[in-house]
C-alpha positions in Angstrom: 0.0 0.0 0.0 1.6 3.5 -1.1 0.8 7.0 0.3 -2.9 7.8 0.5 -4.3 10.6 -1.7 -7.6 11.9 -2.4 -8.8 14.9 -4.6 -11.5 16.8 -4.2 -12.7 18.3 -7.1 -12.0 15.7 -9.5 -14.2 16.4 -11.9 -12.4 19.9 -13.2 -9.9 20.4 -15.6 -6.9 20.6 -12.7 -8.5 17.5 -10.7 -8.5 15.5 -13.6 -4.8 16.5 -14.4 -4.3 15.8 -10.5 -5.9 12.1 -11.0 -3.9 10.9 -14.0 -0.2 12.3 -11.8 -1.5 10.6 -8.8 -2.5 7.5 -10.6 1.3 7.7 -12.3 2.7 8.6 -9.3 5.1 5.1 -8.2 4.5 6.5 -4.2 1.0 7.6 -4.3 -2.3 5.3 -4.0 -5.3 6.8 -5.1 -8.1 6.1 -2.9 -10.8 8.6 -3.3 -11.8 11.1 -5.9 -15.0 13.3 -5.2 -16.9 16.0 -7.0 -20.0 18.1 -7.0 -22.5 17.5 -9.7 -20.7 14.5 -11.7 -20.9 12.3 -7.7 -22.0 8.8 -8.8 -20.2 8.7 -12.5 -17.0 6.8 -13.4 -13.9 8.9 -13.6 -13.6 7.5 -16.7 -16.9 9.0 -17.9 -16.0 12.3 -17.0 -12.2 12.4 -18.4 -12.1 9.7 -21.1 -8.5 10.2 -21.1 -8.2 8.0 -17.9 -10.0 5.2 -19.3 -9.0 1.9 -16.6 -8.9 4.4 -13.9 -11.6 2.3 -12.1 -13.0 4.6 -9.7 -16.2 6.3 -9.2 -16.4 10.0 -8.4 -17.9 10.3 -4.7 -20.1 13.7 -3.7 -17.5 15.9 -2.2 -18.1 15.5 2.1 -15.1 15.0 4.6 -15.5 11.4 5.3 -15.0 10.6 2.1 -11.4 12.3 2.0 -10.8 11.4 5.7 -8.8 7.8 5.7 -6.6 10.0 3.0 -2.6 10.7 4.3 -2.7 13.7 1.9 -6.0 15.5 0.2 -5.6 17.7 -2.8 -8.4 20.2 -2.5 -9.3 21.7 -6.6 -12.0 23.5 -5.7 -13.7 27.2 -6.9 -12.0 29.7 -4.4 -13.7 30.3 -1.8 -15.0 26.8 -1.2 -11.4 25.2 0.1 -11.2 26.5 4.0 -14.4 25.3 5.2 -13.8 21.5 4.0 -10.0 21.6 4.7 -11.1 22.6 8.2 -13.3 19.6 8.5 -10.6 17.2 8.3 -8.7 15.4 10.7 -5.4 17.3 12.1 -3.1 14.4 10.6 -4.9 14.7 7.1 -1.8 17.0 4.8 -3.7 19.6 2.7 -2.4 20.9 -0.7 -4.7 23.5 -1.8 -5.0 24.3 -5.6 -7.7 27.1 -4.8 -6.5 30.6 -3.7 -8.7 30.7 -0.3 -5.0 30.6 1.9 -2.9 31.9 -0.3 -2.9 35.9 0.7 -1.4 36.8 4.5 -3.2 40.2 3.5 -7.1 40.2 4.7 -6.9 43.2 2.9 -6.2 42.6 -0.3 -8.2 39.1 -0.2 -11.3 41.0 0.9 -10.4 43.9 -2.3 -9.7 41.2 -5.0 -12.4 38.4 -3.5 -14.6 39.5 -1.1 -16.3 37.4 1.7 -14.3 36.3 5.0 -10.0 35.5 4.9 -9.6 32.2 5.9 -5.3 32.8 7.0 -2.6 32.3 4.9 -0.9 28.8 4.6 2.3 27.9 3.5 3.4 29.4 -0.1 3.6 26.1 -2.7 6.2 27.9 -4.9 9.4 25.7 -3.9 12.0 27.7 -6.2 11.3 30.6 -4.0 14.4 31.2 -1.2 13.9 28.7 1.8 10.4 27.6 0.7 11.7 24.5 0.1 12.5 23.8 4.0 9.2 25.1 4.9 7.0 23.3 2.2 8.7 20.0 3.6 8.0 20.7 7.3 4.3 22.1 6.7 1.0 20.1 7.0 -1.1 22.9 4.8 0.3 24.2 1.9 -1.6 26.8 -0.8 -0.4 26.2 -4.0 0.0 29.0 -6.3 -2.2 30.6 -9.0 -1.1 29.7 -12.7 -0.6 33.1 -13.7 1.4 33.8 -10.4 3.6 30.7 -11.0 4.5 31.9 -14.3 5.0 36.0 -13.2 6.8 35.2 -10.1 9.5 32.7 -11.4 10.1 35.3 -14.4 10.6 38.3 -12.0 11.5 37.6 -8.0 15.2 37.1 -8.5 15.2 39.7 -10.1 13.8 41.7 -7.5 16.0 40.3 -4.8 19.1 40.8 -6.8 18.2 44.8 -6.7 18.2 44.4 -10.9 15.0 46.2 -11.7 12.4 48.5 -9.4 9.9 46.8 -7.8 7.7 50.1 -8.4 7.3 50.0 -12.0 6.5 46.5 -13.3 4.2 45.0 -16.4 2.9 41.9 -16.9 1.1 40.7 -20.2 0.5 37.2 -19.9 -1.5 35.1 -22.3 -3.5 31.9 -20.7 -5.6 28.8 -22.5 -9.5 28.0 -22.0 -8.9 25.5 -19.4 -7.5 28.6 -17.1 -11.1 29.6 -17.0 -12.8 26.4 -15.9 -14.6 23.6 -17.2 -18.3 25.1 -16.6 -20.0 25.7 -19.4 -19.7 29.6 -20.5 -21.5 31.5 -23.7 -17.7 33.4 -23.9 -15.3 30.1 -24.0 -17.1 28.1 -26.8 -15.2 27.2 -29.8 -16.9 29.6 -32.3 -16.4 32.4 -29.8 -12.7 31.6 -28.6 -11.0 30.4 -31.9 -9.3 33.0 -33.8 -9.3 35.5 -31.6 -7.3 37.0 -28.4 -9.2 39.0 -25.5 -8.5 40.6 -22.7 -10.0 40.2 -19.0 -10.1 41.4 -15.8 -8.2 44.2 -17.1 -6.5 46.1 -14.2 -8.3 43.9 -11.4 -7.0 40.1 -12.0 -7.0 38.2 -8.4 -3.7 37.5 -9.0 -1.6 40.5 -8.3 -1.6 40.6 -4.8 -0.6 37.4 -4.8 2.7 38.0 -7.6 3.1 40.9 -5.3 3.4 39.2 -1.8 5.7 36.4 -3.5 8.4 39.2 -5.6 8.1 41.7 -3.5 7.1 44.0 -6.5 5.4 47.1 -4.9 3.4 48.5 -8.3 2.8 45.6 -11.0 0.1 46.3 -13.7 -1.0 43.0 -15.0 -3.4 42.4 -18.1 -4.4 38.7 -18.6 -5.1 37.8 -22.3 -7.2 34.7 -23.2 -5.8 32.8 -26.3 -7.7 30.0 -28.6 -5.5 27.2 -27.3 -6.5 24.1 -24.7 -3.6 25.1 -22.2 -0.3 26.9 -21.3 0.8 30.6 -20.6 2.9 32.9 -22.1 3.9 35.8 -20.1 6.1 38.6 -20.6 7.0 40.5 -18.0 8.9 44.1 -18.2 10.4 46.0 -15.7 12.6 49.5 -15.0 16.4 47.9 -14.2 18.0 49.2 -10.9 21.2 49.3 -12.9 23.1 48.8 -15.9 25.7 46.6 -14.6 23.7 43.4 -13.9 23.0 40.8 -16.5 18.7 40.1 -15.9 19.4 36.6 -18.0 22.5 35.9 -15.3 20.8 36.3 -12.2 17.7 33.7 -13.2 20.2 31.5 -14.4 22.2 31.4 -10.8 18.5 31.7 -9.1 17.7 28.4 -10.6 21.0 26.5 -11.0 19.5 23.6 -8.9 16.2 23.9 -9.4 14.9 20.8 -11.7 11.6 22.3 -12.9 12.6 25.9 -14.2 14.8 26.4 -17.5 16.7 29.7 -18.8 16.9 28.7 -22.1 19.9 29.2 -24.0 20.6 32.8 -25.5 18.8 33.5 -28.7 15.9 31.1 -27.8 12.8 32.0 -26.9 9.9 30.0 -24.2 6.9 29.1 -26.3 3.7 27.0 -25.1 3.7 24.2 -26.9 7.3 23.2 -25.2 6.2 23.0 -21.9 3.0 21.1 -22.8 2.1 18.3 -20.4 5.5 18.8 -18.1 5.8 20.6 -14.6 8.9 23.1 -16.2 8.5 26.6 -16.6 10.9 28.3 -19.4 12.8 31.8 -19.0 14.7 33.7 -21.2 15.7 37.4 -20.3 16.8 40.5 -22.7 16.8 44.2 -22.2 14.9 46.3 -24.7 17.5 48.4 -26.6 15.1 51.3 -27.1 13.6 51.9 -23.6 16.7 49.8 -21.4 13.7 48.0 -19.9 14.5 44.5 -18.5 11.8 42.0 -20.2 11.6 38.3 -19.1 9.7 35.8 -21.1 8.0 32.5 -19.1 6.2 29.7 -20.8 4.5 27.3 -18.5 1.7 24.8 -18.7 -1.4 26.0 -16.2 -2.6 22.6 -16.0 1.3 21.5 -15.1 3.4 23.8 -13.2 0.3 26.0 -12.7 -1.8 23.8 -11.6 -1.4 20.0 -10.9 2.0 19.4 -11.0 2.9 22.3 -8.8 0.5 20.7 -6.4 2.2 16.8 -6.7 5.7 18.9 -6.6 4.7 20.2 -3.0 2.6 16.9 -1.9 6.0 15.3 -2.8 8.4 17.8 -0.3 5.5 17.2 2.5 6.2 13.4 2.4 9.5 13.2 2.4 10.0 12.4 -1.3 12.1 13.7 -3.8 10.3 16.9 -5.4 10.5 15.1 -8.7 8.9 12.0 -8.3 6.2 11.1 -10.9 6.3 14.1 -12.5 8.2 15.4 -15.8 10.3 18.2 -16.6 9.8 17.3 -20.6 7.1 18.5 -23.0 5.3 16.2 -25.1 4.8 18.8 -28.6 3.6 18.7 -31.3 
């Protein structure tokens, strides 16, 4: 008998990604799945691509996740605390949703509204000592995809003094499956393919959370939905704090050890499709030669490192395993 792991919220685009790493995960026993509206089907009904995943999705309710040694919790935000505080003490959490993410009641109650539930541990490992505290921590909130991909392009920078905090901009392009499975009039095919729109313009949830993990102090972010399944592309510019540091340099020593992030090598650029179906996140750094402005280029998947992935790459520090284990750092395009 391996680990015991339960999702809730299996029946979303991140719980089914979360199923088929815990089902290929050589430590990990999957022992319940549970979800809202699709309790009673197969798991195979609802994501054909597990087909021989035999296992039937149970209605989401503590005792079901309760005889679990780890739950995954993939669940709208807002909906995570109440059930995470209805299991047993010895039950390890990994939140996907954003409810204990923010240490700010603030800014939670400005960018979500309704009651702060307290922050948790931060699951972003590559950031300075969260390793150590990821491993030692029963409750962990995993990060937002668009944070993942934001704050891995631009914290080392920030703590290497090599641009202002003050004066940053993010433009970061995300798939459909970013937005959700539930059926929505703006994300069907004839409405999403061949075309690019913005959202959220100015108000995405996720800056105070890129803000509390870079320590950026002014970051104008403008989330763009593209006609693709999954992945993000962001690009994220910022003022330098001097001329004499190298932007590409710095992420490089940031990340020398860490297996999941990639600066790629000079003249090549992240795109999607490379990072497709791994738990890697690609950088490459320049500095514009009109405006001197430092710009750095991440590509991740949001079902992988934004998502899932991130979330088995934290489970796996909490047990005691390597951070790697049963997950990939290699694409699988075209």
């Amino acid at each position: 008998m391996g680990i015991r792991i339960a999702v809730a919220g299996a029946s979303g685009y991140a719980g089914g990604e979360l199923l088929r790493l815990v089902a290929g995960h050589p430590e990990f026993d999957l022992v319940a799945a549970t979800a809202h509206s699709q309790a009673g089907q197969p798991v195979s009904a609802v994501h054909p691509q597990l087909a021989g995943l035999d296992l039937t999705l149970a209605a989401t309710d503590p005792a079901a996740l309760a005889d679990a040694d780890l739950v995954f919790l993939a669940l709208p935000h807002g909906q995570s605390a109440a059930l995470a505080a209805s299991l047993p003490p010895g039950v390890k959490v990994v939140d996907l949703g954003a409810d204990h993410r923010l240490a700010d009641a603030a800014a939670w109650q400005r960018y979500y509204g309704g009651p702060h539930a307290g922050a948790w541990t931060y699951g972003l490992p590559e950031l300075p000592g969260q390793r150590a505290a990821i491993a030692a921590a029963d409750r962990v909130a995993a990060t937002g995809c668009y944070a993942v991909a934001t704050t891995l392009a631009l914290a080392p920078l920030v703590a290497a003094g090599a641009v202002a905090p003050a004066d940053v901009v993010v433009v970061a392009a995300s798939g459909t499956s970013g937005a959700g499975r539930a059926a929505k009039a703006h994300l069907l095919g004839s409405e999403v393919m061949g075309d690019l729109s913005p959202y959220k313009v100015g108000a995405h949830q996720h800056v105070p959370e890129i803000k509390q993990a870079t320590g950026a102090t002014g970051l104008s972010f403008t989330p763009v939905l593209a006609p693709m399944p999954r992945g993000i592309l962001a690009t994220v510019t910022a003022v330098p704090a001097t001329t004499s540091v190298d932007p590409r340099a710095v992420l490089a020593e940031a990340y020398a050890d860490a297996p999941f992030v990639h600066v790629l090598p000079e003249g090549s650029w992240p795109h999607t499709a490379a990072t497709l179906g791994s738990n890697s996140c690609h950088l490459q750094a320049t500095r514009d030669v009109d405006t001197g402005r430092v710009i750095v280029v991440s590509a991740i998947d949001n079902l992988g490192k934004g998502a899932a992935g991130q979330a088995v790459q934290c489970a796996n520090l909490m047990l005691g395993l390597p951070e790697t284990t049963g997950l990939s750092t290699f694409g699988v395009t075209p």
